[in-house]
C-alpha positions as CSV (number, residue, x, y, z in Angstrom):
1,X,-13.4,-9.0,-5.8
2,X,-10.9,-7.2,-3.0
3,X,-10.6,-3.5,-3.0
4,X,-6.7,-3.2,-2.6
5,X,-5.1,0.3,-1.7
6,X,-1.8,0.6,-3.6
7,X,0.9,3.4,-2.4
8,X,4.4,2.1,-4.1
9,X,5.4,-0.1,-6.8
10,X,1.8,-1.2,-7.7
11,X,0.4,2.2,-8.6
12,X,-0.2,2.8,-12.2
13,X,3.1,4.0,-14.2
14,X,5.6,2.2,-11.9
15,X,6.9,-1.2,-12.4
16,X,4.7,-3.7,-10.4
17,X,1.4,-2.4,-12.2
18,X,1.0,-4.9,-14.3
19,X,0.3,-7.8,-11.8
20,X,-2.8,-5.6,-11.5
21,X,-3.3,-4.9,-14.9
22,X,-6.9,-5.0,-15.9
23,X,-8.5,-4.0,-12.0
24,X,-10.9,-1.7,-11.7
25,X,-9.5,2.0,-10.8
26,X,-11.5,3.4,-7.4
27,X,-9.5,6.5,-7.4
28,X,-7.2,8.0,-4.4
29,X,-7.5,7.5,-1.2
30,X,-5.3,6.8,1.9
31,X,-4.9,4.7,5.0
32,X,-3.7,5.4,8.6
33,X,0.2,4.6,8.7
34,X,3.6,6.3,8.1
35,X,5.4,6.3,4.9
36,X,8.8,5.8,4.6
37,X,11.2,6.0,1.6
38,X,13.5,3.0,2.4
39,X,14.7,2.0,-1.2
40,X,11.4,1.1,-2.6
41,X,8.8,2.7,0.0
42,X,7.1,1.1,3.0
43,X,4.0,2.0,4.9
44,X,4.1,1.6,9.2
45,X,0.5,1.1,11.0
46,X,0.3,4.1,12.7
47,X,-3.3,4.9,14.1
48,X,-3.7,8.7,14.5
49,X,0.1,9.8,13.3
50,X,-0.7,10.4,9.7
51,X,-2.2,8.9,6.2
52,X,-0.6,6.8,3.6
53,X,-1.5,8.1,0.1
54,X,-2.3,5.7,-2.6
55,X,-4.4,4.3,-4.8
56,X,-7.7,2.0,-4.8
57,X,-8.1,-0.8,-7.8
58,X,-10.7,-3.6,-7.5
59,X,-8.4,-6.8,-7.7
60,X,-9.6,-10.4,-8.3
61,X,-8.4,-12.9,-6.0
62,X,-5.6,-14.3,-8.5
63,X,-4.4,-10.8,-8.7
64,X,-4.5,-10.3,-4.8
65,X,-2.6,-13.5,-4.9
66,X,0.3,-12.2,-7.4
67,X,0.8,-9.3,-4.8
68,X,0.9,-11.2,-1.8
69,X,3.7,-13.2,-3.3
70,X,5.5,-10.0,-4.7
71,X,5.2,-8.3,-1.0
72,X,5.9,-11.7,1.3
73,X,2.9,-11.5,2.6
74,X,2.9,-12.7,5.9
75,X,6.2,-12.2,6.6
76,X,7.7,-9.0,4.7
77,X,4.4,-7.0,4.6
78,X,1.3,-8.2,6.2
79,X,-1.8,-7.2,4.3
80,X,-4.6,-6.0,6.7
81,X,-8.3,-4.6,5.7
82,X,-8.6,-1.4,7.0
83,X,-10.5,1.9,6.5
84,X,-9.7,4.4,4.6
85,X,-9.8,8.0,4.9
86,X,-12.9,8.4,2.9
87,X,-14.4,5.7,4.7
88,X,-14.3,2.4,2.6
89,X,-13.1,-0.9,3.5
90,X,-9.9,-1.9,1.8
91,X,-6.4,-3.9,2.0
92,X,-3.1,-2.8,2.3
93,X,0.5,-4.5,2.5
94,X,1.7,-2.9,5.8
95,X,5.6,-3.7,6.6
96,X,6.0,-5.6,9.7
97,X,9.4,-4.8,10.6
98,X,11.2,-1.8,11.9
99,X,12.1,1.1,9.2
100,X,15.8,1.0,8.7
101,X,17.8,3.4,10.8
102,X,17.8,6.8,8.8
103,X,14.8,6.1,6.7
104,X,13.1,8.9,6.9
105,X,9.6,9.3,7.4
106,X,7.6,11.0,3.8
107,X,5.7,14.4,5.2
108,X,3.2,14.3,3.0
109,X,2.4,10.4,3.0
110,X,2.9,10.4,-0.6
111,X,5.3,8.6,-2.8
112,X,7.6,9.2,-4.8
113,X,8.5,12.5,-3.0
């Protein structure tokens, strides 16, 4: 099993859920980063500048596969273990690419606003 922290599409009642369908819920939590709202939403690794809310799920590794294919992992997102905010080890699609120019940063690290 991977502990994957979700903040977009794959949270439960949006539209990529389902390639998760079945994972074990860990509850909220967040990871260092910014949030942007850039069409569908895209977290920055940002040490010290803020927290990406989201969501924890146990994933197996044919789930963790389904997502790195929906998020391009390496190239679109790159998914990176990290810690979260309540101190546990998890993995989380960061984009590797600069935000477009006007997308503006989410306050409260949460999406949808």
């Amino acid at each position: 099993m991977h502990t994957l922290f979700v903040y977009g599409t794959l949270k439960r009642g949006y539209g990529n859920h389902p390639l998760i369908a079945g994972a074990l819920p860990l509850g909220e939590d967040a990871v260092p980063g910014v949030l942007y709202a850039q069409g569908a939403p895209i977290a920055v690794r940002a040490e010290g500048e803020g927290w990406v809310e989201g969501e924890l799920y146990d994933v197996t590794p044919e789930q963790l596969a389904e997502c790195d294919r929906l998020e391009g992992h390496p190239r679109a997102y790159r998914r990176e273990r990290v810690t979260t905010r309540r101190g546990r080890w998890a993995e989380v699609y960061y984009w590797q690419h600069a935000p477009a120019p006007g997308a503006e940063p989410l306050p409260n690290g949460r999406w949808p606003r």
